[in-house]
Structure formats: structure tokens, C-alpha cells
N, C-alpha and C positions, 0 to 999 in steps of 0.2 A: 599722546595729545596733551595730557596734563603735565609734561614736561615740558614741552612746548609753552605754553603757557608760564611757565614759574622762570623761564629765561628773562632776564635784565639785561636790557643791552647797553654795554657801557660804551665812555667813550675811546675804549682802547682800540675798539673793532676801529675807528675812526684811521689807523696808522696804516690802513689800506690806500687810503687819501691820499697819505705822504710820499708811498710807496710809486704810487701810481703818478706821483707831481712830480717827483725826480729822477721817474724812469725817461723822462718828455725832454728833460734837460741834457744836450748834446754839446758836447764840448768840440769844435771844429779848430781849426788852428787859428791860433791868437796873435796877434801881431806886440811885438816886445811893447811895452809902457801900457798895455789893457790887463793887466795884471796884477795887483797885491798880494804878497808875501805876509802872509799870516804869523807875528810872531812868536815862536816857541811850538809853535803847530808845524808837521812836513806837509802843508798844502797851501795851497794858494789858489784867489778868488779872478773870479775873470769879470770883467767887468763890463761885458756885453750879455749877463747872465744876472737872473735874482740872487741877491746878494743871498737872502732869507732862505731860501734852498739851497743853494750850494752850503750855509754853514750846519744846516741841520743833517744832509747829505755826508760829510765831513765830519760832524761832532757826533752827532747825534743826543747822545744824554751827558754826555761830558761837560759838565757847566763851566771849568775854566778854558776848555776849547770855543766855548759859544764867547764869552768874556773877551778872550783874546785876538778873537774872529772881530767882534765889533768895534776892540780898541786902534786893531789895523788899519779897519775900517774908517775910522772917526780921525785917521794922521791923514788918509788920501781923496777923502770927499768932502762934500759942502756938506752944513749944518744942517739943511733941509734935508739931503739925503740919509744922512746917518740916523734922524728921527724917523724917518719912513721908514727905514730899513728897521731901526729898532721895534717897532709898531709891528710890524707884519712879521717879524720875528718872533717875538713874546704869540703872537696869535696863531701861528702855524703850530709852535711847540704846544700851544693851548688845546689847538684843535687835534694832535696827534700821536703827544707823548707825553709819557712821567712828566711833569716840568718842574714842579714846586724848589727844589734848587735851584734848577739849573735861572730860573725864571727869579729867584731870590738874589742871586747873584748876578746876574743883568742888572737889577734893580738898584743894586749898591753902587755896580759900574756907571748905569745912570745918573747917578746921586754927582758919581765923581766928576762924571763928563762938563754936566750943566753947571754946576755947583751952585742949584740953586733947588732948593727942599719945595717950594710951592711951584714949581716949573717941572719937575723932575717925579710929583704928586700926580699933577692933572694927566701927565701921561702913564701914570700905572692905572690899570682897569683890575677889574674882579677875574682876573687869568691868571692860570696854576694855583691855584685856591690864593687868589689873592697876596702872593709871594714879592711881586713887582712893590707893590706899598713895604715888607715887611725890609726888602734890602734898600732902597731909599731912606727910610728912617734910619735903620743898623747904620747904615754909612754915617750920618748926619750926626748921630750921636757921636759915633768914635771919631768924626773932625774935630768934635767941640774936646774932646781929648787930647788929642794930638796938636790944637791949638793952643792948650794951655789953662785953656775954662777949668776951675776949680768944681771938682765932680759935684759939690753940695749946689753949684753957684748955678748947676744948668735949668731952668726953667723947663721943667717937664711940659705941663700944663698949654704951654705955648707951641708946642711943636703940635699936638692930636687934640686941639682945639674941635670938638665937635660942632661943624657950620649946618649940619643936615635938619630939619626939623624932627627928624627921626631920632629921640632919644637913642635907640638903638642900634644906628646906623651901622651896614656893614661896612662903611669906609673909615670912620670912627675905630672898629672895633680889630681893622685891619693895622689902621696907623700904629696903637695902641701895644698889637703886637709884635709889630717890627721895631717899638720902641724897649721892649723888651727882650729881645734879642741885641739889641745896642745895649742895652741895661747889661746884660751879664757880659759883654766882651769891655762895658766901662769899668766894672770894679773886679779884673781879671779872674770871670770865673765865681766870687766868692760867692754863692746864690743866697746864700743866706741875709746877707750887708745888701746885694744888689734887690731881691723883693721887697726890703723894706721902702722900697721908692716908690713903690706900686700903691702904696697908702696915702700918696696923695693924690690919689684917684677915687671916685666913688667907688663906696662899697657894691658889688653883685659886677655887671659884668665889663665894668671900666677893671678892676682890680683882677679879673680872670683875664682877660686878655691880657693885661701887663707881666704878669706873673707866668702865663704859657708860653710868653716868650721867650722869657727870661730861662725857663727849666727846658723847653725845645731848642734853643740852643745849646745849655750844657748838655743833653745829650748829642747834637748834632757834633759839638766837641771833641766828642769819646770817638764816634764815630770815624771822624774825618783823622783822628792825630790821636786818638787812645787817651786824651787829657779831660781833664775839666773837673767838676766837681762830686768825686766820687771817693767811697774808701773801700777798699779792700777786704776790710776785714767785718764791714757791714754793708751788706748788700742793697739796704734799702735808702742809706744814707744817699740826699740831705732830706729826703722828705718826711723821715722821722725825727727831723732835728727842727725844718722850718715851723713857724707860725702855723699854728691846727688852720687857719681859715686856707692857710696855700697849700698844705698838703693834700686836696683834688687833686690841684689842675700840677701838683707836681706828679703825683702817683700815674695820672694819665700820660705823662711824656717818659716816667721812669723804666715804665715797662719797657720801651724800646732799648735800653741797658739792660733790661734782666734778660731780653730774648739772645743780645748779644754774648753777654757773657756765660748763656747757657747755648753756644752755638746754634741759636734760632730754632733750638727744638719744643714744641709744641706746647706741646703737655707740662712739661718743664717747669717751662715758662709760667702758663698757669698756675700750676702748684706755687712759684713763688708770691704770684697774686693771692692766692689763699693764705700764704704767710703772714700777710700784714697787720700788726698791730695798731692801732683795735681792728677790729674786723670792720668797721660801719667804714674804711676805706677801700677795702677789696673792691665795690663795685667802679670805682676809681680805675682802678688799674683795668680791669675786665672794658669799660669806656675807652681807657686809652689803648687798647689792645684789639680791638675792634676796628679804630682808628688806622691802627697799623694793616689790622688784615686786609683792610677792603681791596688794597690795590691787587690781590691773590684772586678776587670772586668773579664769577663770569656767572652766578646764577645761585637763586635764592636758597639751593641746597648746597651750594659751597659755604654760605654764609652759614645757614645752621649748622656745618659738618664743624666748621673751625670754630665757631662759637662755641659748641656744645663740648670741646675738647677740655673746658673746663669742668671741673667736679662741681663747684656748688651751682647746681639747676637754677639758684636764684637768682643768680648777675647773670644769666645767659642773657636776658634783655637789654640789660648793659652796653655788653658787648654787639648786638645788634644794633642797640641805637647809636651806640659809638659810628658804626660803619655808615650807616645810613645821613647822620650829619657830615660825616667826611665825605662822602659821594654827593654832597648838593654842593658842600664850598668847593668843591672841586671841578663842576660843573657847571655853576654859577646859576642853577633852573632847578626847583624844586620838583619836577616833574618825575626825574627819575628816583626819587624821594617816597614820591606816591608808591609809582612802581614798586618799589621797592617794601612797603609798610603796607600793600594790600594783598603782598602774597605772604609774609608768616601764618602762621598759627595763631589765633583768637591771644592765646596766652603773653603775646611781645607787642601786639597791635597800638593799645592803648599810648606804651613810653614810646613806641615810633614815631606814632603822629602826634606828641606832646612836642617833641625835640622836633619833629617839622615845623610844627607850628609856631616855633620861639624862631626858625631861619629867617620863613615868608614875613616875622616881622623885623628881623634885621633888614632882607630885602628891599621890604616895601614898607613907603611909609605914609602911604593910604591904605586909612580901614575897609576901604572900596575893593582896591584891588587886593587886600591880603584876606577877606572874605571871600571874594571870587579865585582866589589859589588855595584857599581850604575846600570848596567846591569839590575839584579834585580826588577827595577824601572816598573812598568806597562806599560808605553809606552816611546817614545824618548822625547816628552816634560820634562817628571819628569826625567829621566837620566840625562835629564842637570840640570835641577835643581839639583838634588844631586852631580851631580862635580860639580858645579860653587858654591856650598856653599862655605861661605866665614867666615872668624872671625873678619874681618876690621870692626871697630867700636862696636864689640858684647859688651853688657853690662850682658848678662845673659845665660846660658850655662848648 
């Protein structure tokens, strides 16, 4: 029974949903011209059929299938429909599958389609942790490139213009990021030249989010094409090279290079987190390693099994709270948040619902409703904790 209880139910169980939505879908014979030819893909959509299912059916996690799928899409239908299509797209893959790429790279294809950044905005939502914002600015950036905008000349500022009265807006803080990921494909990779743009942003978590972008795609880099900004013969490099204020939020994306090049084993991995000099970064890496596990856990003793695989017992909380923030922008509901920070051990309680309680005010930006989402909290100790979180002095986020 007590295991019963310590399960979190994520929303992967959800791909039963999908499973079940395009088992329904029956292809009967199609008469020649109800058809589009998908290109670079061997399948093709019918068009007496959701579009939105058939490509998820078709690609599945393949984000330049889903890409391709829509570009098909957008040569043979009205403008109304290729937005509708797009919309229940992004929210199908939201409701059922990994998305964060695949949902990243839509979002830049959208950029392309409209070619217009504040039309191409209003339709990205807080789906696949918020990825649709992060490939619309990426694009937007790399046009002003390809147009000829001299890299000094482009007005940052002007593009994630925070409209929210929420200083800490997560739409602000999404833009931001996706403007950092255009940041490091603007100054080819150089992460070093590319963060320093991030300094004309406020300091705390305008300058983290700029910055996580910029280093989550030099590792999405490595990943996708083995490039980007990496050396060889020092494994931590650039994050022992950048400005001390970005070495966080770079230590948190790097780990996903150190799992790679240590073929995603475990222990490894950690041990090269203990590596780092000075040590008062390690919990860095242990957060962004967290970040990466979560998509592995199905229940709060996965989470301590892979968390505790590191030696030093002290950033175990770290790495929990890591997972815990990535499972609410992934979500977009603090709810499984709770869940999830009232079933550790007394010991990790406290930094779970601290880092809850810095989302719920990204979230929300009434003291109203981000007090009644601290509610939530297990008992009145951690309620305050979750309102009294704070961003004063945050270096990682």
C-alpha cells in the first residue's frame, strides 16, 4: 500500500490516449486529389482524416517528420486550416509525447510560415515545456542573420520585451530562452562571444534564461551533428572558460555532454559532476542532471534510486529539485510538483518546495492565486516555504 501511494503519475501514462485516438482512424479508399504527398516522408495524409493524427500516427517523435508533415500541409490548404491543424498539433504531441524538440522545431517552422514574430508568439502556449516560444524566437533571430543585420546592430531587448505585469513572467522567461538558442546558432556556436549578449538583460533570471539557452543548444548541437562548442581534451570546457555568473546555468546543460560522452552511464556521469572545479559548482551539474533524469521516473523511488547514484549525499537535493522543476514546465500545473515534493524524505522537502514555489510565481501573477497554489503544500511549514521563495541572488533556475 505504501508503494501505492509514493507513485506519481506522469503524463506519459497519457500515450494511451493517443494510442487509443488512432486506433479509431480508418483509412477506407480514397479517391485520387484527397491526398497530400508529404515531402521527404514515404506517407501521405488524406484529407478526409485529422490531419493532427495522422502526422503523429506517421512521425511520431521524429520532429523533422512532424515539420515536413506541416510544410505539405501549409503548399495544399487554407491559412485557417494549417493554423488549426498547427494548434491541435502542438496539443496532441503536448498531451501524449516527449515533445520539447519536436514542439521546438514546429515553432521555428511557424516563425517561417507567418513571418511574422508577434503573430507566430500569440500562437505558442506553455506546451512541451514551453518549446513552441523557444523555436519562434531561434528562427527570428537567425533571419536577422541571414538578412544581413549586423550581429552588434540586432536589438535584443525589443524582441522579449516583458508585456506581463509579472516581473517574472513564464512567457518572458520562455521568450528569453528561445532567444538564446538563436544567440548561439547567431555567433556560430562561439558560447563564449554569444553569452556575453545575455548582459543586456537583468541580472538574476532575465540573464539565466538567456544564457540556458544559449548552452542547451550548444549541447543540442553535439547531440544532433557531434559539433558545437566543445574540446576534446577538456571535458568541462566552456563552462570553465565562461564568465563565473554563467557557469550554473552552463554546468546544468553540460552534464548532458558528459552523459554522452561517457555513453549515458550512470555513475560516470556523476563522478564527472564531482569533478568540477571549484566544487561550490558540482550542485550545478547534480540540477541539470536531474533535469535530464526526470523523463526516466515513473515514481518517487526511481527518482531517489537515480538521484542517489551520485557519491556526494549533499547535492542529492539538487538533483531532485532539478527533476521536480522540469516535471512542472513540462506540465505546465504545479500540481504534480506537490506530488511530487510531499513524498521525499524530510531531508529534500524544504529545496523542493522552495523551487516550487519560484514556478507558481512565474505562473501566476496574483499573490491570490500563487498563495492558494502554495496551499497545496503538505502542511503550513512548506506553504511558507513555497510563498517566501525568493529569486534575490538566484544564480540557477
Amino acid at each position: 500500500m505504501a508503494t501505492l501511494h509514493k507513485k506519481i503519475i506522469l503524463a506519459g501514462i497519457a500515450a494511451i490516449v493517443v494510442t487509443a485516438l488512432i486506433s479509431i482512424v480508418i483509412f477506407s479508399d480514397i479517391l485520387e486529389g484527397n491526398t497530400i504527398k508529404v515531402s521527404s516522408e514515404d506517407f501521405q495524409l488524406y484529407k478526409n482524416q485529422p490531419y493532427p493524427v495522422q502526422i503523429i500516427q506517421n512521425c511520431r517523435d521524429e520532429m523533422h517528420c512532424a515539420v515536413n508533415a506541416m510544410q505539405s500541409i501549409s503548399e495544399n490548404e487554407s491559412k485557417e486550416k494549417v493554423i488549426s491543424t498547427f494548434k491541435e498539433l502542438v496539443s496532441l504531441y503536448d498531451k501524449n509525447l516527449p515533445c520539447h524538440e519536436t514542439a521546438h522545431h514546429l515553432g521555428m517552422w511557424l516563425y517561417g510560415y507567418l513571418n511574422d514574430v508577434d503573430k507566430s508568439l500569440e500562437l505558442a502556449q506553455q506546451q512541451c515545456g514551453g518549446s513552441v516560444y523557444h523555436g519562434v524566437i531561434q528562427n527570428y533571430i537567425l533571419t536577422q542573420k541571414f538578412q544581413g543585420t549586423n550581429l552588434d546592430d540586432i536589438e535584443l531587448h525589443t524582441i522579449c520585451e516583458n508585456e506581463s505585469e509579472n516581473p517574472y513572467s513564464i512567457d518572458h522567461w520562455q521568450c528569453l530562452h528561445g532567444l538564446g538558442h538563436g544567440l548561439a546558432q547567431l555567433y556560430d556556436y562561439d558560447t563564449l562571444d554569444a553569452v556575453k549578449r545575455c548582459d543586456e538583460f537583468q541580472e538574476g533570471i532575465e540573464q539565466i534564461s538567456c544564457s540556458k539557452g544559449i548552452f542547451m543548444q550548444n549541447v543540442v548541437h553535439y547531440f544532433e551533428a557531434k559539433k558545437g562548442d566543445f574540446n576534446d581534451s577538456d571535458k568541462y570546457y566552456p563552462c570553465n572558460a565562461v564568465d563565473s555568473k554563467y557557469s550554473p546555468t552552463c554546468y546544468h546543460y553540460h552534464v548532458t555532454y558528459l552523459g554522452l560522452i561517457n555513453d549515458r552511464k550512470l555513475k560516470q556521469t556523476f563522478d564527472d559532476c564531482d569533478g568540477i572545479v571549484p566544487e561550490e559548482m558540482i550542485k550545478y551539474c547534480y540540477y541539470g542532471f536531474g533535469r535530464q533524469l526526470s523523463s526516466n521516473i515513473k515514481s518517487i523511488d526511481d527518482a531517489l534510486f537515480l538521484c542517489k547514484a551520485g557519491k556526494i549525499s549533499e547535492y542529492h537535493k539538487y538533483c531532485l529539485t532539478g527533476m521536480v522543476m522540469t516535471l512542472v514546465n513540462g506540465n505546465k500545473n504545479p500540481d504534480i510538483g506537490f506530488s511530487f515534493c510531499s513524498h521525499l524524505s524530510q531531508e529534500y522537502k524544504e529545496s523542493c518546495y522552495d523551487g516550487l514555489g519560484k514556478w507558481v510565481k512565474m505562473l501566476y501573477s496574483d499573490n491570490v492565486k500563487r498563495d492558494s497554489e502554495c496551499t497545496k503544500a503538505e502542511n503550513s511549514e512548506f506553504v511558507l516555504v513555497c510563498r517566501q521563495a525568493s529569486f534575490d541572488g538566484i544564480k540557477l533556475l
